[in-house]
mmCIF file as Biopython writes it, N, C-alpha, C and O atoms, coordinates in Angstrom:
data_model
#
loop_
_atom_site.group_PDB
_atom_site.id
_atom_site.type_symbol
_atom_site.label_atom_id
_atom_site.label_alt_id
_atom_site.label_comp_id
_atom_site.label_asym_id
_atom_site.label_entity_id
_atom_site.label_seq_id
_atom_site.pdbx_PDB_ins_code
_atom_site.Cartn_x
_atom_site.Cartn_y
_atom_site.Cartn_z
_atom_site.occupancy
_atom_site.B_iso_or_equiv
_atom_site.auth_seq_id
_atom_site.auth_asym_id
_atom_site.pdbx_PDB_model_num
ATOM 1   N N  . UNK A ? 1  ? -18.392 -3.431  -14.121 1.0 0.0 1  A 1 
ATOM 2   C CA . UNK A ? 1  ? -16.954 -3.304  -14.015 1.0 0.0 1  A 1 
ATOM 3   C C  . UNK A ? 1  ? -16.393 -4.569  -13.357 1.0 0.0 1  A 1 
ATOM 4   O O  . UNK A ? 1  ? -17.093 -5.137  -12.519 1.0 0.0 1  A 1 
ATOM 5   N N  . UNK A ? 2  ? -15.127 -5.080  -13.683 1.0 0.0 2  A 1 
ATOM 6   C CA . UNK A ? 2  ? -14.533 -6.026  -13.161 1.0 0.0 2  A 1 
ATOM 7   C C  . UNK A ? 2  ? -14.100 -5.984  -11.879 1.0 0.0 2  A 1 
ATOM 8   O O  . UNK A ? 2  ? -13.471 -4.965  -11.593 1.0 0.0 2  A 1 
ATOM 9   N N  . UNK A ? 3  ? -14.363 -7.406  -10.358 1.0 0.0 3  A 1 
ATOM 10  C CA . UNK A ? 3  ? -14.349 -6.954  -9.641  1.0 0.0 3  A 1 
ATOM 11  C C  . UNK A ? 3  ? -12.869 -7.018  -9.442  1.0 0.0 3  A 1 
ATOM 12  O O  . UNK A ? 3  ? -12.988 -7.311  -8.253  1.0 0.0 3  A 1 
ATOM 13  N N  . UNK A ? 4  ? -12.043 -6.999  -9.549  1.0 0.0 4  A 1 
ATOM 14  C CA . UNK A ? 4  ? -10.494 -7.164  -9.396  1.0 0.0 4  A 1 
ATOM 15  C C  . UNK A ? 4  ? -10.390 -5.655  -9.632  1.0 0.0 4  A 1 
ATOM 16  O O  . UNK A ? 4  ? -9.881  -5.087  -8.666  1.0 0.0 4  A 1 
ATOM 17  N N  . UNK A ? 5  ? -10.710 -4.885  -10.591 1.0 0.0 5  A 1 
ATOM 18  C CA . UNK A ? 5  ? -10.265 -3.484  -11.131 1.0 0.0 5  A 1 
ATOM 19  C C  . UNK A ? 5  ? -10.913 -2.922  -9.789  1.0 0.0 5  A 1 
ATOM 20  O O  . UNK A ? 5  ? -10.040 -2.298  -9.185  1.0 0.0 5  A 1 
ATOM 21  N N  . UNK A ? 6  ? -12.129 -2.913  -9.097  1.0 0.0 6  A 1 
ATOM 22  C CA . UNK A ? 6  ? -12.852 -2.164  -8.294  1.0 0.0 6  A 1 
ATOM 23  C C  . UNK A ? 6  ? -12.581 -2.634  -6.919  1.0 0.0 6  A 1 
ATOM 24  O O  . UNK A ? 6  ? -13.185 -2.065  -6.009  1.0 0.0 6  A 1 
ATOM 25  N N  . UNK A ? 7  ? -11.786 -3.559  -6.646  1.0 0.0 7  A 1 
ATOM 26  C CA . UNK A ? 7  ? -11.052 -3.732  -5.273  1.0 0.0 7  A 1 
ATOM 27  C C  . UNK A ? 7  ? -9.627  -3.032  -5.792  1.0 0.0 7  A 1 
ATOM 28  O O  . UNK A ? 7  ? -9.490  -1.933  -5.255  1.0 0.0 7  A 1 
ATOM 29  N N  . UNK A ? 8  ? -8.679  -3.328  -6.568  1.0 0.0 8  A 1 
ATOM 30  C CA . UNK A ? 8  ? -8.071  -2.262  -6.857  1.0 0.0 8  A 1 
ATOM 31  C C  . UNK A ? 8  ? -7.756  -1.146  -6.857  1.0 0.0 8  A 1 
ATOM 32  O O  . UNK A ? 8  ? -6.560  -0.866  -6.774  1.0 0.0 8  A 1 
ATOM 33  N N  . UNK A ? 9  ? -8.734  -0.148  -6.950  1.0 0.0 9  A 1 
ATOM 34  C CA . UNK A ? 9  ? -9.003  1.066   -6.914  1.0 0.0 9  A 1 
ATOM 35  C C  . UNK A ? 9  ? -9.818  1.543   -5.580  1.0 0.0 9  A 1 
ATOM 36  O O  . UNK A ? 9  ? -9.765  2.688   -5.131  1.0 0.0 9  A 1 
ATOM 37  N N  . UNK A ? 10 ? -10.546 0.522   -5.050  1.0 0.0 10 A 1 
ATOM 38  C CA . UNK A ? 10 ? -10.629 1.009   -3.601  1.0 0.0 10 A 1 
ATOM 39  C C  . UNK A ? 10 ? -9.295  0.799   -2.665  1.0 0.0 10 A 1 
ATOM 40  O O  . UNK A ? 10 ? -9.241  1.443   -1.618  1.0 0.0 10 A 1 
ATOM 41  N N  . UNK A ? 11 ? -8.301  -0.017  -2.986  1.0 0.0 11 A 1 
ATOM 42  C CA . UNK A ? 11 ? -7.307  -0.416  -2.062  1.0 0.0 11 A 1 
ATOM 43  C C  . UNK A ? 11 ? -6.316  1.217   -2.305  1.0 0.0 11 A 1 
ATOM 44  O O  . UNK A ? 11 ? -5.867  2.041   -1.509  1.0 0.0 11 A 1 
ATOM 45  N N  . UNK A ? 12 ? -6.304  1.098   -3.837  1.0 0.0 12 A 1 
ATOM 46  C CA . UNK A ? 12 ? -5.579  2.358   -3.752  1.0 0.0 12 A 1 
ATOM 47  C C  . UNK A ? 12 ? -5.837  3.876   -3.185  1.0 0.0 12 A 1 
ATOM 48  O O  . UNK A ? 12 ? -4.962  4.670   -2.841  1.0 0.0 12 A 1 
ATOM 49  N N  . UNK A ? 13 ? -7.536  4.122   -3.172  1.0 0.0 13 A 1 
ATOM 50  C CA . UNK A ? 13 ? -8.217  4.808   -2.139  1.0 0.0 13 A 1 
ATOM 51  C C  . UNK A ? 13 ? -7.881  5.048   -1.196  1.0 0.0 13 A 1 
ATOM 52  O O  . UNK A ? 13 ? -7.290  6.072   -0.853  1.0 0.0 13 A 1 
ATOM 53  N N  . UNK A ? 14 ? -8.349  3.669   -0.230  1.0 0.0 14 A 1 
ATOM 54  C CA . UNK A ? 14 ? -7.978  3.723   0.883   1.0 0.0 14 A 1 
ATOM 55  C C  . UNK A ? 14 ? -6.191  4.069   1.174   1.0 0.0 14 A 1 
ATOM 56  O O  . UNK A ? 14 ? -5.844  4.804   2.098   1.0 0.0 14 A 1 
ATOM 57  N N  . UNK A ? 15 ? -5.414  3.556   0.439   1.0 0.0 15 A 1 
ATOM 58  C CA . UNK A ? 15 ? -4.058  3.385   0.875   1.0 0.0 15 A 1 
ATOM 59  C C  . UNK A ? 15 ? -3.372  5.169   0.804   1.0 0.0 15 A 1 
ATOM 60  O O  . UNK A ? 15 ? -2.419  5.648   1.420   1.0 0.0 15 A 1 
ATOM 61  N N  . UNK A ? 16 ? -4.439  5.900   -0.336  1.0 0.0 16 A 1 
ATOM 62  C CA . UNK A ? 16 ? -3.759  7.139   -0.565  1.0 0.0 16 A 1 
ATOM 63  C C  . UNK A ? 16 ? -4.683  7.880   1.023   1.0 0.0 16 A 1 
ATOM 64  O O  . UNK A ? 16 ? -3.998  8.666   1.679   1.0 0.0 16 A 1 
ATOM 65  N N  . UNK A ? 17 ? -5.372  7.747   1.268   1.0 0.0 17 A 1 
ATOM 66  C CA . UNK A ? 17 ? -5.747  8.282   2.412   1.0 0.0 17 A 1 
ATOM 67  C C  . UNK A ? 17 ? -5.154  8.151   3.986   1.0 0.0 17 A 1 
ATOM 68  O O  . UNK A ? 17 ? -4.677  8.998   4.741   1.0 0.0 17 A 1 
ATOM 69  N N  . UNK A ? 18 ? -5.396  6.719   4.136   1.0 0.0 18 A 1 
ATOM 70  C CA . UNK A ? 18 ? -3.709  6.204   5.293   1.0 0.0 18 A 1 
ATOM 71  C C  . UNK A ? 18 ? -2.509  7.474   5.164   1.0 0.0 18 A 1 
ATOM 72  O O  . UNK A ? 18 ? -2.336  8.484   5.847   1.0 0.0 18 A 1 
ATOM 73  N N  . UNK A ? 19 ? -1.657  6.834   3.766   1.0 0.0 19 A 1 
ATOM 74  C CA . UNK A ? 19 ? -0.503  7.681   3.754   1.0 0.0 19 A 1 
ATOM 75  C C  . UNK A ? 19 ? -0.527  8.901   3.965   1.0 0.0 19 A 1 
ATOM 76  O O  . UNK A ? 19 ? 0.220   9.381   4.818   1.0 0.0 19 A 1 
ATOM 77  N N  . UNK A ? 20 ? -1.627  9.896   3.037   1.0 0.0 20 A 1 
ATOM 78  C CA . UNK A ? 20 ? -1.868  11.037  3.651   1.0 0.0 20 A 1 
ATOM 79  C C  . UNK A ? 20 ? -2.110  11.694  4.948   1.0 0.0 20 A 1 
ATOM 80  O O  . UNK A ? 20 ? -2.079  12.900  5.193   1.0 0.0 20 A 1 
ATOM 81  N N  . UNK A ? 21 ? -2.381  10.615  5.814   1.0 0.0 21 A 1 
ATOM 82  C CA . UNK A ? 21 ? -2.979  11.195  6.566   1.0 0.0 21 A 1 
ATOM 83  C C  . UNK A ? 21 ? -1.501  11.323  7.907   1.0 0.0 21 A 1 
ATOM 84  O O  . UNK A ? 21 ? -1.150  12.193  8.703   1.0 0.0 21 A 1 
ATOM 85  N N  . UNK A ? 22 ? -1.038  10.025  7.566   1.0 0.0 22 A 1 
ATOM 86  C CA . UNK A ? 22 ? 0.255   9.980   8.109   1.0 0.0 22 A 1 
ATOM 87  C C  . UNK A ? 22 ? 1.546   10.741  7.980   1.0 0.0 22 A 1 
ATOM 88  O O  . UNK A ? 22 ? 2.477   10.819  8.782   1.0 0.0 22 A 1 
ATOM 89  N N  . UNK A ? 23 ? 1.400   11.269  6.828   1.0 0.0 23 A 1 
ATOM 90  C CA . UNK A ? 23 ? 2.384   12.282  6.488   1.0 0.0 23 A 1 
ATOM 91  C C  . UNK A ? 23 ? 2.060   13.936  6.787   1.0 0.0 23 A 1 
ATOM 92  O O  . UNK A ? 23 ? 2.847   14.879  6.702   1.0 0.0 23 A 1 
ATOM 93  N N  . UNK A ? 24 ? 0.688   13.941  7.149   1.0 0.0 24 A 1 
ATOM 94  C CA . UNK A ? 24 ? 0.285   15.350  7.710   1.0 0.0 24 A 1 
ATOM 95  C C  . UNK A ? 24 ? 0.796   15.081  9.228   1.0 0.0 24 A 1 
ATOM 96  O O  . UNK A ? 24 ? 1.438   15.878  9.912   1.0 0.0 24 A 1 
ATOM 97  N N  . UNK A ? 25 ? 0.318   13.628  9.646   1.0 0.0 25 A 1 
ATOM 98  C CA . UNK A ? 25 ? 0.977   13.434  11.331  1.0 0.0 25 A 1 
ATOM 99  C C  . UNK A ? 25 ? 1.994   13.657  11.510  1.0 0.0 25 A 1 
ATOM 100 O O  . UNK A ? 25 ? 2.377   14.316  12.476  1.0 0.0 25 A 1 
ATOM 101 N N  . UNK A ? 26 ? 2.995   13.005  10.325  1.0 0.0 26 A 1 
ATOM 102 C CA . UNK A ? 26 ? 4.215   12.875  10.854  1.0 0.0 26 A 1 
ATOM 103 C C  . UNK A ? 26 ? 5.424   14.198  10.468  1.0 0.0 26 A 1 
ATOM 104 O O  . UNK A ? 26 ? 6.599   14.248  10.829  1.0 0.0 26 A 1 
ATOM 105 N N  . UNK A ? 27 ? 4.648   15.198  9.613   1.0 0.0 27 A 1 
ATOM 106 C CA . UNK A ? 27 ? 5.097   16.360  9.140   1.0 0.0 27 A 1 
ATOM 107 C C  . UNK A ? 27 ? 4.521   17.902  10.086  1.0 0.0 27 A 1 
ATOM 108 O O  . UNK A ? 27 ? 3.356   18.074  10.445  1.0 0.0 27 A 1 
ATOM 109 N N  . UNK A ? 28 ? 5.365   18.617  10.269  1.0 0.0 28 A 1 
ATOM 110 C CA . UNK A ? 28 ? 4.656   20.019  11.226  1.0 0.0 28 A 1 
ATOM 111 C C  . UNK A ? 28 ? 3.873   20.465  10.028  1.0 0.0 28 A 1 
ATOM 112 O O  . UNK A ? 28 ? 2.652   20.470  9.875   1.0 0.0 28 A 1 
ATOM 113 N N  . UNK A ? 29 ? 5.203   20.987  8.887   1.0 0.0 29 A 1 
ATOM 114 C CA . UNK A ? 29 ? 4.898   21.401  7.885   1.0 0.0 29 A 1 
ATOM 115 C C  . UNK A ? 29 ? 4.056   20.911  6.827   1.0 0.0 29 A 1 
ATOM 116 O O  . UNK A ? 29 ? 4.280   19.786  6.382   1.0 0.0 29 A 1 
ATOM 117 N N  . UNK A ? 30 ? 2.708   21.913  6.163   1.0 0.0 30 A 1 
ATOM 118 C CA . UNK A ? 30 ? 1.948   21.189  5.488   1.0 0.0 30 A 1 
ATOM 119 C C  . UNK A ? 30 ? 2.605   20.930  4.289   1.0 0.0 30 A 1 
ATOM 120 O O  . UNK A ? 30 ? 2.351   19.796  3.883   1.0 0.0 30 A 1 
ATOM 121 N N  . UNK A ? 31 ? 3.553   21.732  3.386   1.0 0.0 31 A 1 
ATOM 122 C CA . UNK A ? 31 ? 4.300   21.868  2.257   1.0 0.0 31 A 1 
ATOM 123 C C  . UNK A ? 31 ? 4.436   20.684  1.819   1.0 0.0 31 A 1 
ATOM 124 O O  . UNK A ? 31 ? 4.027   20.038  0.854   1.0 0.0 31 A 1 
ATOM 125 N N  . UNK A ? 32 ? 5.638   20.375  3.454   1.0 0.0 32 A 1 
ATOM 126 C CA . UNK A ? 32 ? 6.771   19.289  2.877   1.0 0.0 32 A 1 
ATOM 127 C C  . UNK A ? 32 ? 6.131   17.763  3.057   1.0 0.0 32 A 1 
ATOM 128 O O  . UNK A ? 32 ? 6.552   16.660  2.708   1.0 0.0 32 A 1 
ATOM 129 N N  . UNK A ? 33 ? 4.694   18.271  3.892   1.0 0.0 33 A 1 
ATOM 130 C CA . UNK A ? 33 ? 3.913   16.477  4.299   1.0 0.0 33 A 1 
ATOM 131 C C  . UNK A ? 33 ? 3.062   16.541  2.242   1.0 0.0 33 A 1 
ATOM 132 O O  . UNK A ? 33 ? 2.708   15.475  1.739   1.0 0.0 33 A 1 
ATOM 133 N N  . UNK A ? 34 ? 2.924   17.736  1.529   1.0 0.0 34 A 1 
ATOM 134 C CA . UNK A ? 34 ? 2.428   16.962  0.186   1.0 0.0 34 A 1 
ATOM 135 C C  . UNK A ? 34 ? 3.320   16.759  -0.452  1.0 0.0 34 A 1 
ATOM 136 O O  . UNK A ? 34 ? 3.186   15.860  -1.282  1.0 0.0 34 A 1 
ATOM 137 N N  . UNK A ? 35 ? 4.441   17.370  -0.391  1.0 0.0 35 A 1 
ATOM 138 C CA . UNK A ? 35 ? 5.770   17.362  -1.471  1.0 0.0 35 A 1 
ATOM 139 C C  . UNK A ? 35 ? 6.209   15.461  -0.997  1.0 0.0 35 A 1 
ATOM 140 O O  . UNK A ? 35 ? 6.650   14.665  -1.827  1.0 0.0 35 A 1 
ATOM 141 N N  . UNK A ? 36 ? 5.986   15.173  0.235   1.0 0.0 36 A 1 
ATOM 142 C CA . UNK A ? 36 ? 6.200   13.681  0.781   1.0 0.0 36 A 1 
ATOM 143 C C  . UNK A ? 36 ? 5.109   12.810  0.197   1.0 0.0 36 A 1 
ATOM 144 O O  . UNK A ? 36 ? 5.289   11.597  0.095   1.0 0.0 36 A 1 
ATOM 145 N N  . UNK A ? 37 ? 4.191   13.281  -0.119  1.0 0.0 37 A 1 
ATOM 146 C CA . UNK A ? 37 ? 3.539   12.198  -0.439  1.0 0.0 37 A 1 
ATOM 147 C C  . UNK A ? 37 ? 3.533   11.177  -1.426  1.0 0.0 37 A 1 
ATOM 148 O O  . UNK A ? 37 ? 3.319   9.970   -1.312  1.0 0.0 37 A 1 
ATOM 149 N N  . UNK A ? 38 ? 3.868   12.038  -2.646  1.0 0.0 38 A 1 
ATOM 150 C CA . UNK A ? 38 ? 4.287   10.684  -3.892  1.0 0.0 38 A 1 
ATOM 151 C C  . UNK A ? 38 ? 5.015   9.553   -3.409  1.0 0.0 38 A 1 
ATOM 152 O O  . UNK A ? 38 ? 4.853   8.382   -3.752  1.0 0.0 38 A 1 
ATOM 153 N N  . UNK A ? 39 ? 6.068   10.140  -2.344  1.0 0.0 39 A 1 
ATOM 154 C CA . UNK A ? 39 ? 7.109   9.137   -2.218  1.0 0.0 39 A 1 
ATOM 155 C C  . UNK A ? 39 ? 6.550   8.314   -0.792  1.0 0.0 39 A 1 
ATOM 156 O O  . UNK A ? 39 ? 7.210   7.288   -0.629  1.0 0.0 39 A 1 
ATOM 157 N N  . UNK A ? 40 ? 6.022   8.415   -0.258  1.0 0.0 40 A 1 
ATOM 158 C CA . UNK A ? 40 ? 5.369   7.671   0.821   1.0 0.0 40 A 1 
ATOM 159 C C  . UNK A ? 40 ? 4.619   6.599   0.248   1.0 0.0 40 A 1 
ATOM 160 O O  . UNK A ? 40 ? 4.790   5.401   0.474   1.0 0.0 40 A 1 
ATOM 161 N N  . UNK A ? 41 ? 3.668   7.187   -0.607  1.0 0.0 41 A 1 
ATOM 162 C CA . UNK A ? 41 ? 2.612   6.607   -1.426  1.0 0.0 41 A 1 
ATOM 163 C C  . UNK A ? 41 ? 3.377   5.309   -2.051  1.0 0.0 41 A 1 
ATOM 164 O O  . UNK A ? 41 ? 3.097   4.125   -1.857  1.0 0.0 41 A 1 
ATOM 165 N N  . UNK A ? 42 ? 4.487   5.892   -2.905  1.0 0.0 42 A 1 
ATOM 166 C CA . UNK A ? 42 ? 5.166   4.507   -3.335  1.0 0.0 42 A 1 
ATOM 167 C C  . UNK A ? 42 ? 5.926   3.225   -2.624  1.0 0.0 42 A 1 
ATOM 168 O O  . UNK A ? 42 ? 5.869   2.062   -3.024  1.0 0.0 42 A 1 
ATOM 169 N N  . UNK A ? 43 ? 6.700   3.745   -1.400  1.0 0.0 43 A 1 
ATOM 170 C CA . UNK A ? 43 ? 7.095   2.880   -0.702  1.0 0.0 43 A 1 
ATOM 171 C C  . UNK A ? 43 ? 5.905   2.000   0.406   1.0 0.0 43 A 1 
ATOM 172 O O  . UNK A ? 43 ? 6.298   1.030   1.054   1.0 0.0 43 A 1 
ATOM 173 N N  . UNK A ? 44 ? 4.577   2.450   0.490   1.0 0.0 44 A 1 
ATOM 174 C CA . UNK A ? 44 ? 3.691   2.139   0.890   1.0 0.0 44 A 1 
ATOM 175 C C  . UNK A ? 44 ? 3.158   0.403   0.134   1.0 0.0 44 A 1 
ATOM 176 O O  . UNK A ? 44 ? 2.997   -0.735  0.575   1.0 0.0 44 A 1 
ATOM 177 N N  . UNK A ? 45 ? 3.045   1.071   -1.157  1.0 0.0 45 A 1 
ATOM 178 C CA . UNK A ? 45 ? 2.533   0.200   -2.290  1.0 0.0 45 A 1 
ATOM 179 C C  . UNK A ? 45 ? 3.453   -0.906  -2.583  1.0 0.0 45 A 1 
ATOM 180 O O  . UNK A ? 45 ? 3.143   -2.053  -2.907  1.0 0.0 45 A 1 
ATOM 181 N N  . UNK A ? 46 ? 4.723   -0.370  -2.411  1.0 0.0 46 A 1 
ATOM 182 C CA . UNK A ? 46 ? 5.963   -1.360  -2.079  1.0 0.0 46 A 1 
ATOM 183 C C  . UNK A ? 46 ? 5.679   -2.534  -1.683  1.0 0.0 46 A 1 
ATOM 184 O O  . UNK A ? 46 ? 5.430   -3.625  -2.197  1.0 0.0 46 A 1 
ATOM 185 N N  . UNK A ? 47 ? 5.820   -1.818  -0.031  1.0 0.0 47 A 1 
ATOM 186 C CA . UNK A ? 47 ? 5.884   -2.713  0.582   1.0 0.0 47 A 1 
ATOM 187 C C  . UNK A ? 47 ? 4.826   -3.568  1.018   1.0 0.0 47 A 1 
ATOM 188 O O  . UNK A ? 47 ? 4.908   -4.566  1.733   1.0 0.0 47 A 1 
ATOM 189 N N  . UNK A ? 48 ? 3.669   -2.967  0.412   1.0 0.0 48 A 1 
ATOM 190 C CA . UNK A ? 48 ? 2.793   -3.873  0.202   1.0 0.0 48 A 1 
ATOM 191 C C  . UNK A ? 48 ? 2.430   -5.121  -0.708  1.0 0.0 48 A 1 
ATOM 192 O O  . UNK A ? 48 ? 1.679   -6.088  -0.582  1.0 0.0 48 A 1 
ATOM 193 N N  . UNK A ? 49 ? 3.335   -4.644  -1.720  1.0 0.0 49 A 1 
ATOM 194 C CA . UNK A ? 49 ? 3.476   -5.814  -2.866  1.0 0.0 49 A 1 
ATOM 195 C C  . UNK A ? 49 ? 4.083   -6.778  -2.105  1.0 0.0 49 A 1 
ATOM 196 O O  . UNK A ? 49 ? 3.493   -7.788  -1.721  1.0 0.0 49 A 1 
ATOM 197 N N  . UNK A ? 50 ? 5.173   -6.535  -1.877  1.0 0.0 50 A 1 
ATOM 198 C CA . UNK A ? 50 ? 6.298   -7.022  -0.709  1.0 0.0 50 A 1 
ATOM 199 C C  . UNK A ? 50 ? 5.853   -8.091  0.095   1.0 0.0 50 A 1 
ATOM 200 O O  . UNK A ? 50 ? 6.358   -9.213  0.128   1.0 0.0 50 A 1 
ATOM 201 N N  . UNK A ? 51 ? 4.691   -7.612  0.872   1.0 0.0 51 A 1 
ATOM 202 C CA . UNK A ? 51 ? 4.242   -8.667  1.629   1.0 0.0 51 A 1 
ATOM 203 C C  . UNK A ? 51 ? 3.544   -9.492  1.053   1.0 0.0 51 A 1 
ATOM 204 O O  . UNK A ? 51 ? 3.635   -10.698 1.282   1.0 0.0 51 A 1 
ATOM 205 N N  . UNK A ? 52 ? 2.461   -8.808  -0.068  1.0 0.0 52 A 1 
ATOM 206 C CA . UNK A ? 52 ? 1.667   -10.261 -0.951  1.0 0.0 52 A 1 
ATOM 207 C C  . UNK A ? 52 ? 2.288   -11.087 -1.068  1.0 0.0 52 A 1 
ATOM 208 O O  . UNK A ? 52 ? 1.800   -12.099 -0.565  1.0 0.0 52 A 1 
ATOM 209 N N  . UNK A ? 53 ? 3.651   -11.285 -1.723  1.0 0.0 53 A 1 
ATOM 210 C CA . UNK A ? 53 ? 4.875   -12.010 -2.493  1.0 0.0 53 A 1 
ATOM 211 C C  . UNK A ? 53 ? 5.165   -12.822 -1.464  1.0 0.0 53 A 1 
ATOM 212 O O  . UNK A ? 53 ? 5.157   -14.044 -1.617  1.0 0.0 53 A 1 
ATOM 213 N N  . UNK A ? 54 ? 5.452   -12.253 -0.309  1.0 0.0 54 A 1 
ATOM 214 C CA . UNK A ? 54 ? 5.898   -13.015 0.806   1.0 0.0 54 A 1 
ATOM 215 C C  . UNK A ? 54 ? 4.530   -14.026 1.019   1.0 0.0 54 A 1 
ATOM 216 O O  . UNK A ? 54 ? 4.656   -15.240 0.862   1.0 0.0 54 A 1 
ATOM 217 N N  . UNK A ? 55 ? 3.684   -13.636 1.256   1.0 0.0 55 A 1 
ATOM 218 C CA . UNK A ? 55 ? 2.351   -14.260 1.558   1.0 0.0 55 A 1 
ATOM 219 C C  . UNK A ? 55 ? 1.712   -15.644 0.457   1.0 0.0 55 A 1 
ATOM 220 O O  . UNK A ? 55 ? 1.247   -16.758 0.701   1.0 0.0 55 A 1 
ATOM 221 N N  . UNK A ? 56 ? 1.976   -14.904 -0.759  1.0 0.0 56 A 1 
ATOM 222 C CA . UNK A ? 56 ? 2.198   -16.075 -1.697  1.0 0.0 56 A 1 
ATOM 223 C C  . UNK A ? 56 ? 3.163   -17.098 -1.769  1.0 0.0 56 A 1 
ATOM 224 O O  . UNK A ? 56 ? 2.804   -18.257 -1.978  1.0 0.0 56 A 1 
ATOM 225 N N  . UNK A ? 57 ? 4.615   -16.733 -1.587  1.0 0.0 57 A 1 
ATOM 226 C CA . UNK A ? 57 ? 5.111   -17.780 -1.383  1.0 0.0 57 A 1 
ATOM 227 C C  . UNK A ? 57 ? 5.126   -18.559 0.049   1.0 0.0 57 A 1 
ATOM 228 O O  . UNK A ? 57 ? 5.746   -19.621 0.083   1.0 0.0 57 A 1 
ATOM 229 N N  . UNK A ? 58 ? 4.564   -18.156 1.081   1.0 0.0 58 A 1 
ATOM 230 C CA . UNK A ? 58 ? 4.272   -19.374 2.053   1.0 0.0 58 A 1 
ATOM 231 C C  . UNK A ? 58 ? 3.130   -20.020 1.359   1.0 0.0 58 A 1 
ATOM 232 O O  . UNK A ? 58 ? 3.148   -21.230 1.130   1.0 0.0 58 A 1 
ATOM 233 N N  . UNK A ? 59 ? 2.396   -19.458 1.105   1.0 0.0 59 A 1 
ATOM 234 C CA . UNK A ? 59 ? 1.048   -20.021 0.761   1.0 0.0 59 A 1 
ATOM 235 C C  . UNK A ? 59 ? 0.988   -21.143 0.056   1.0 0.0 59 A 1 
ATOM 236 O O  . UNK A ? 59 ? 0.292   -22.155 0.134   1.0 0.0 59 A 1 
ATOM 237 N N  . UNK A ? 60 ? 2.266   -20.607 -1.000  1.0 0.0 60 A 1 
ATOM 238 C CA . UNK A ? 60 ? 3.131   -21.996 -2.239  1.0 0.0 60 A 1 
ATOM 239 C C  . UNK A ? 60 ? 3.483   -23.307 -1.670  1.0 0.0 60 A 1 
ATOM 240 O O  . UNK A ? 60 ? 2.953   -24.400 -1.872  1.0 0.0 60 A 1 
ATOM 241 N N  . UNK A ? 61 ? 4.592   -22.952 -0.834  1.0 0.0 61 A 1 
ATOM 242 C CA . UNK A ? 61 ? 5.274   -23.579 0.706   1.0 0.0 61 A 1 
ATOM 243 C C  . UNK A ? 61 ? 4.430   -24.871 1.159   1.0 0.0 61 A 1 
ATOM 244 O O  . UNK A ? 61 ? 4.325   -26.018 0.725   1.0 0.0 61 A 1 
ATOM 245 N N  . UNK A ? 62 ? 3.861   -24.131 2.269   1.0 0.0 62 A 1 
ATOM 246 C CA . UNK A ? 62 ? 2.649   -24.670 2.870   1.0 0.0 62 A 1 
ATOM 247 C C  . UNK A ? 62 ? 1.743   -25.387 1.868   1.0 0.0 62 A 1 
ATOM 248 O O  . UNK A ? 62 ? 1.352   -26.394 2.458   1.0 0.0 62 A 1 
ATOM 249 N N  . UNK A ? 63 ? 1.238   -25.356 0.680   1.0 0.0 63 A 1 
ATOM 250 C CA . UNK A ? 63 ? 0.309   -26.231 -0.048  1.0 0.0 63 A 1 
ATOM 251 C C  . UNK A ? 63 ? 1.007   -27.012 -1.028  1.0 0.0 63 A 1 
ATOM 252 O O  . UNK A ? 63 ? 0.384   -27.488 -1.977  1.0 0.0 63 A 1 
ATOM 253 N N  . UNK A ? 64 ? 2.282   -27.194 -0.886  1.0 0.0 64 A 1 
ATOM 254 C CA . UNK A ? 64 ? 2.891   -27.968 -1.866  1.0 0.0 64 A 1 
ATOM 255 C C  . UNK A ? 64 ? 3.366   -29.138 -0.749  1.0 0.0 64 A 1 
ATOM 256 O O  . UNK A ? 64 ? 3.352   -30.300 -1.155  1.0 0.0 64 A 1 
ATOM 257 N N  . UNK A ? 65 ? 3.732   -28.917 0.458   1.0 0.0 65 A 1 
ATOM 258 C CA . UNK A ? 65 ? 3.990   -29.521 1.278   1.0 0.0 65 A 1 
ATOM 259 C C  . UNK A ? 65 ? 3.327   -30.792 1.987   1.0 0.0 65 A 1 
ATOM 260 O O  . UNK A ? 65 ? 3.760   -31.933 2.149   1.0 0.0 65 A 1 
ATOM 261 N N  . UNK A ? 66 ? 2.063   -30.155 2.369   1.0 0.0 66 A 1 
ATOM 262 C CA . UNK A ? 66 ? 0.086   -30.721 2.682   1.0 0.0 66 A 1 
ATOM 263 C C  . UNK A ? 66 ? -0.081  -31.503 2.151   1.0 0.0 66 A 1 
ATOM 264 O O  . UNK A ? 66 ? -1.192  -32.034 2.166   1.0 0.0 66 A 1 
#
């Protein structure tokens, strides 16, 4: 398997487990911490893109500069 697909799919692993686990913390209720989760899950992934982007463009920045 390709290793890009299989860090991929462990990141998303790991990331659905974090969120979950945070939304049972941060919820009394068990209901409304799974009914939360899709949407945690996504703004998670967000803002994780979010920061790559950010991270790439210093990275751009910084080595065009050098």
């Amino acid at each position: 398997m390709n290793d890009l697909l299989v860090h991929a799919l462990l990141f998303a692993l790991l990331s659905a487990v974090i969120v979950l686990m945070s939304a049972f913390y941060s919820e009394p209720d068990d209901s409304k911490a799974l009914r939360a989760f899709p949407r945690r899950l996504l703004f998670f992934f967000l803002g994780c893109a979010a920061l790559t982007g950010l991270m790439l463009l210093a990275e751009h920045t910084v080595a065009s500069v050098a």
